[in-house]
N, C-alpha and C positions, 0 to 999 in steps of 0.2 A: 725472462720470456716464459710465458706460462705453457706446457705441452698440454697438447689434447686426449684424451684418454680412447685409444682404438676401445672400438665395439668388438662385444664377443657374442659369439651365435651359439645359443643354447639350445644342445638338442637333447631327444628323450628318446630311444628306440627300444621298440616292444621286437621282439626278436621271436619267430617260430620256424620250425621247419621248410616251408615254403617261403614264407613275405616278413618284408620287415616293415613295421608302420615306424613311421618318422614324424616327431613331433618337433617344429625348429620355430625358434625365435630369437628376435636381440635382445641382449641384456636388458630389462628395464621395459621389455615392450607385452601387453596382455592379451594378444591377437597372435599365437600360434599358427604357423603352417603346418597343415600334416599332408605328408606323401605315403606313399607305399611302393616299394622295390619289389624285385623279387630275391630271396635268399639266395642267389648268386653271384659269381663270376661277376657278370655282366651290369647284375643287380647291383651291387657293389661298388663297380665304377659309376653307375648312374648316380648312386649317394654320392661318392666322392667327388664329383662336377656338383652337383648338390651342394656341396658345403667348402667349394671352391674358393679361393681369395677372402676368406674369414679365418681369423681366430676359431676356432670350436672349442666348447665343452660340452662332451658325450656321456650319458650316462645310461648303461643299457643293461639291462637285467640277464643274469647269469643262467642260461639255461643249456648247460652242458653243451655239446659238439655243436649244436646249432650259432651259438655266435661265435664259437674263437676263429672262427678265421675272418670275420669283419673285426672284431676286437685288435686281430693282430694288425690286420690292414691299414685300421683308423691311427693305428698307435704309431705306424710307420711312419707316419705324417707329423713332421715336427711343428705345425700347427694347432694339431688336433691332441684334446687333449681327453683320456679317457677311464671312464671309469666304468668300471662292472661290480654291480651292487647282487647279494648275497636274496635268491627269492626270499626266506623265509624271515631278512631282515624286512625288505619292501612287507610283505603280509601282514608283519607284528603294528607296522605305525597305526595312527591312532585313525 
């Protein structure tokens, strides 16, 4: 019996002091959603129903006290899977 391979929801969040822009898509697919939160609390949960009943892969750029505590949050989710990329590696690509 051959299994089916679950879809993963790729997301990219740009992280600032007030708002987080959210870039999501399925594995394989070239039509992006983008939302925007607000860098809270509440902001926070709204992503979280957001990216509810998916697999995720998060990948959101390191910009001191402004993400760790969506960082931590996303991380708490044993769904979600997450990575926080180094600014001045993103800058160097080509």
């Amino acid at each position: 019996m051959k299994q089916e391979k679950s879809s993963v929801l790729l997301a990219a969040i740009d992280v600032s002091a007030k708002e987080l822009v959210v870039a999501s898509a399925a594995e394989g697919s070239d039509q992006p959603c983008v939302q925007t939160h607000a860098n809270t609390a509440a902001g926070h949960r709204a992503l979280l129903r957001q990216l509810k009943g998916h697999r995720v892969r998060v990948a959101m750029e390191s910009t001191g006290v402004y993400g760790m505590g969506l960082a931590l949050r996303l991380r708490a989710d044993p769904r979600i899977e997450v990575m926080v990329i180094n600014p001045r590696a993103v800058k160097s690509l080509p």
